[in-house]
C-alpha positions, 0 to 999 in steps of 0.5 A: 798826215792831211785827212779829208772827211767826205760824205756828211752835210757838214759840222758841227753837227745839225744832222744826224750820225756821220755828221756826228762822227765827223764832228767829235772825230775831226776834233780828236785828230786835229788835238792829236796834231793832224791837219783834218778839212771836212766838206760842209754844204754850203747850206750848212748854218756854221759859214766859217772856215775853221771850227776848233782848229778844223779846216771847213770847205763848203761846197753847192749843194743844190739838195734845198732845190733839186731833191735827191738829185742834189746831193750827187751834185754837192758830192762830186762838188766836194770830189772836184776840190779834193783833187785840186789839194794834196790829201793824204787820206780820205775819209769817206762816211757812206756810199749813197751818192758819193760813190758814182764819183768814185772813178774820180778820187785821187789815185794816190791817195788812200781811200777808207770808206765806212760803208754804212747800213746796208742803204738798198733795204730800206723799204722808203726807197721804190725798187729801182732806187734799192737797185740803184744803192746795192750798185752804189755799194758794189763801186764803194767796194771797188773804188775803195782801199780799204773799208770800215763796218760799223756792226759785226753784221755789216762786218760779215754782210762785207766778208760774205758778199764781197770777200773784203776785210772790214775793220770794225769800229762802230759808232760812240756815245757820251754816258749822260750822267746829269739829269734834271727832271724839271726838262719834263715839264715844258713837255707836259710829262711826267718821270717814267710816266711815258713810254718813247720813241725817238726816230726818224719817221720811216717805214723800216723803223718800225714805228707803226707796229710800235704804234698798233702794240701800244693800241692793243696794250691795256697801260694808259701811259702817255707814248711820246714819239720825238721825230720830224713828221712833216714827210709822207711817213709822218703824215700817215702815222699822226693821221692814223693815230689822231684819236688816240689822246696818249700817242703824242707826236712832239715833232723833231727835237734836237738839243741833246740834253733836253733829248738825253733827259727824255730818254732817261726819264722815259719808263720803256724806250722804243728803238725800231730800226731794222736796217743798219749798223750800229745806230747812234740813237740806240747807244745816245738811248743805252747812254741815258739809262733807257730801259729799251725794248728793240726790233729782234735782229743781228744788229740791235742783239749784237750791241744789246745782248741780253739787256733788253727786251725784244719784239717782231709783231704788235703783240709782242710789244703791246706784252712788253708795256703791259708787263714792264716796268723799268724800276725792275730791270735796272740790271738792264741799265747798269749793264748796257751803261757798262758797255757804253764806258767800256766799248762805245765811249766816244774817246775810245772810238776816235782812238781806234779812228785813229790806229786805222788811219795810222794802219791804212796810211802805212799800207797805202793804195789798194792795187787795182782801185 
């Protein structure tokens, strides 16, 4: 079986959560004996041909100096090669700009697509472009075989909204188990003597009532935020909150160890998203033994349950760092370290990569696509 990965800026990975999965699943499959080529931006820092035994096509990808507008040019790129090679399956991670390309997928060959966080509700996007992504939606529905759902959320939005199975098979994580707190120290932090938010810094993540609740609270723990802020959000956020000495902005730290052990060392951990499926952050979070405080929706509840604490407004997190801390719930921690090695471990999710590929194979080409 030959597959092609389309929809991520490539592996290994220097980006976020396809880009994740894309890496960790291209690798299990190429053990497992099949042949797996990923589509990278030709901006991308590997520049081989084959990393661990997958095979690596990099496609112009104009995003550095067009913007946006880029990445539907890089997506048609990939497109327009994966025509010219005889696939037998393509992996499609997302729909944003992708999509609108999607009348020129091969015919004959099996089109899976994970169909991502519902991308129109994000507040960052202006109205017409929300508009735009709920049509880019509609044409991953429609020019799709069959479709994948990251969340039993996404999985009944896709049920109710376009009578369509989805298979459910959510996003993996590796149980951090080797913490070393002396990471602390080049950040000037001490263990559980901060409270942390690792995000990108957009609106529906919530970050800015996190913010005003650690204002309104009466705790002095320093709260450290991990997030790149040179975008407009960002700007707005460490200008809003510069006279506060105990909100830190560390700015975008990406090796994982380093980010596990903040994570673990943190007293409470923040997690805002409020769009979404099942979000990378929230289980490499769980997976590091965070105590977590998350924004109260179908999402974040359907992973977390009743092992963590929950908010909608300023007040209820500013309660929350008042009254907790994280040496009386490590309940909390046990069982959502549970649910990492018994749901979300990264082997099992590529098995069930996997059987879906191995099942939509055996179906073949939806009738009408």
């Amino acid at each position: 079986m030959k597959i092609a990965i389309l929809g991520t800026r490539g592996i290994p990975n220097n980006y976020g959560g396809f880009e994740q999965l894309a890496e960790y699943l291209s690798v299990f499959l190429v053990k497992n004996g099949y042949e797996v080529t990923v589509y990278n931006s030709h901006n991308h820092p590997y520049q081989k041909k084959n990393w661990n035994g997958v095979k690596i096509v990099h496609c112009w990808d104009p995003e550095d100096k067009w913007g946006t507008a880029g990445q539907f040019i890089y997506d048609l790129n990939c497109i327009r090669h994966i025509r010219k090679n005889n696939f037998d399956i393509i992996l499609q991670l997302g729909y944003t700009s992708s999509t609108v390309w999607g009348w020129l997928l091969p015919k004959n060959v099996v089109v899976t697509t994970n169909m991502d966080g519902l991308e129109w509700q994000r507040s960052k996007y202006s109205k017409p472009v929300r508009r735009f992504l709920k049509y880019a939606e509609k044409l991953g529905v429609r020019f799709s075989d069959h479709w994948i759902s990251d969340s039993i959320g996404i999985s009944l939005y896709l049920s109710d909204s376009y009578n369509i199975p989805s298979t459910f098979i959510p996003y993996g994580s590796h149980l951090f188990e080797t913490p070393v707190a002396d990471i602390l120290s080049k950040f000037d932090l001490e263990p559980y003597e901060y409270d942390l938010i690792v995000a990108r810094m957009e609106p529906e993540n919530n970050i800015e009532i996190i913010l005003d609740g650690y204002a309104k609270s009466n705790q002095n723990r320093k709260f450290v935020i991990i997030g790149r802020t040179n975008t407009p959000f960002g700007k707005y956020l460490v200008e809003k909150f510069k006279g506060n000495k105990n909100i830190i902005f560390k700015g975008g730290i990406y090796d994982i160890n380093i980010l596990n052990n903040i994570r673990h060392f943190s007293n409470l951990y923040f997690h805002g998203h409020s769009v979404g499926g099942t979000n990378p952050s929230l289980l490499e979070a769980m997976a590091s033994q965070g105590l977590i405080c998350a924004n109260d929706n179908i999402f974040n509840k359907s992973i977390l349950g009743s092992d963590a604490f929950y908010f909608n407004n300023q007040d209820q997190v500013a309660e929350t760092i008042n009254k907790v801390n994280k040496s009386d719930f490590f309940n909390f921690i046990e069982n959502n370290n549970l649910k990492i090695k018994e749901l979300y471990d990264w082997d099992n999710i590529n098995g069930q990569y996997l059987n879906h590929l191995k099942e939509v194979f055996n179906k073949g080409v939806r009738k009408g696509r």
